[in-house]
C-alpha positions in Angstrom: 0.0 0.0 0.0 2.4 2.3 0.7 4.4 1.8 -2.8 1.3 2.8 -4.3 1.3 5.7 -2.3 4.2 6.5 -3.4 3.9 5.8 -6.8 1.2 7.9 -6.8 3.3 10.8 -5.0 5.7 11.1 -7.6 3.4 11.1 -10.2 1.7 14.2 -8.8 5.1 15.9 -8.4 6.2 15.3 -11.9 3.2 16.1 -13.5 3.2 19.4 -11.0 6.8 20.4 -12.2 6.4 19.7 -15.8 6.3 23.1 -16.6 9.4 24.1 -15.8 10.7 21.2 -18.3 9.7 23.4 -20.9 11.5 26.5 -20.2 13.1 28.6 -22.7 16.9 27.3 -22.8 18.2 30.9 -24.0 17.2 33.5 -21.7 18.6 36.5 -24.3 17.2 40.0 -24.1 16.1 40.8 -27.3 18.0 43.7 -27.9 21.7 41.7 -27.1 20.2 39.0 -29.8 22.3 39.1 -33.0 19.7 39.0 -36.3 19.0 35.2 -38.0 21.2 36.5 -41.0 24.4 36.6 -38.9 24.1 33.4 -37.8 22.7 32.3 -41.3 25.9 34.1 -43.0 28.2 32.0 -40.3 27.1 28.8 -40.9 27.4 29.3 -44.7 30.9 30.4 -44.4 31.3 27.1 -42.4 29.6 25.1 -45.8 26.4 24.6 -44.5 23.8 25.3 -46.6 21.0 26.6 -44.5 17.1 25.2 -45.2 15.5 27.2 -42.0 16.4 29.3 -39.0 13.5 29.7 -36.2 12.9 30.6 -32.7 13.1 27.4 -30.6 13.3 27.6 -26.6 14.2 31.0 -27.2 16.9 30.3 -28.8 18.0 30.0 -32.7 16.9 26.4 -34.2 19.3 26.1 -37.5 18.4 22.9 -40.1 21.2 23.0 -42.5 22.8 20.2 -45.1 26.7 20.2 -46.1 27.0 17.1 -48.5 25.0 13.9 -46.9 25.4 15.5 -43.5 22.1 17.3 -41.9 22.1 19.7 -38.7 19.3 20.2 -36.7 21.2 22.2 -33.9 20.2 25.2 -31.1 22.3 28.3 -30.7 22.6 31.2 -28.6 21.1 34.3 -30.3 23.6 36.3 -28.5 26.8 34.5 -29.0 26.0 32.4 -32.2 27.3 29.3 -30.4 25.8 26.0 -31.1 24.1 24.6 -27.7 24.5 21.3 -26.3 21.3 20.6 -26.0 19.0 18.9 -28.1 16.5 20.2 -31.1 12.8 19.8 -31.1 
């Protein structure tokens, strides 16, 4: 009985705190963001040819081919650096 309890317990607490799972990963002010073309124009001089750039977890979401390899990465709109984290 009381692993149910439990069980039950957590349950409630993750489903409480899910939320906060889906926070925005880039916390950038808007005016400190550098504009989608900069980071467009860095990933091409890196080869990629760039598909799409949108706002994802408020940060930049980049999909992006160079030969047979895709990119589906997250950057920082401030710094232009790829995130470790993954892409929706």
């Amino acid at each position: 009985m009381k692993f149910v309890l439990s069980a039950v317990a957590l349950a409630a607490t993750l489903a409480s705190t899910a939320p906060a799972f889906a926070a925005d990963v880039c916390n950038v002010p808007t005016d400190k963001a550098q504009s989608v073309d900069a980071l467009k124009a860095q990933l091409e001089k890196e080869g990629w040819s760039v598909r799409k750039i949108k706002h994802q977890k408020g940060c930049y979401e980049a999909y992006a081919v160079k030969g047979k390899e895709r990119m589906e990465k997250l950057f920082d709109p401030e710094t232009l650096k790829m995130l470790d984290v993954e892409a929706d």
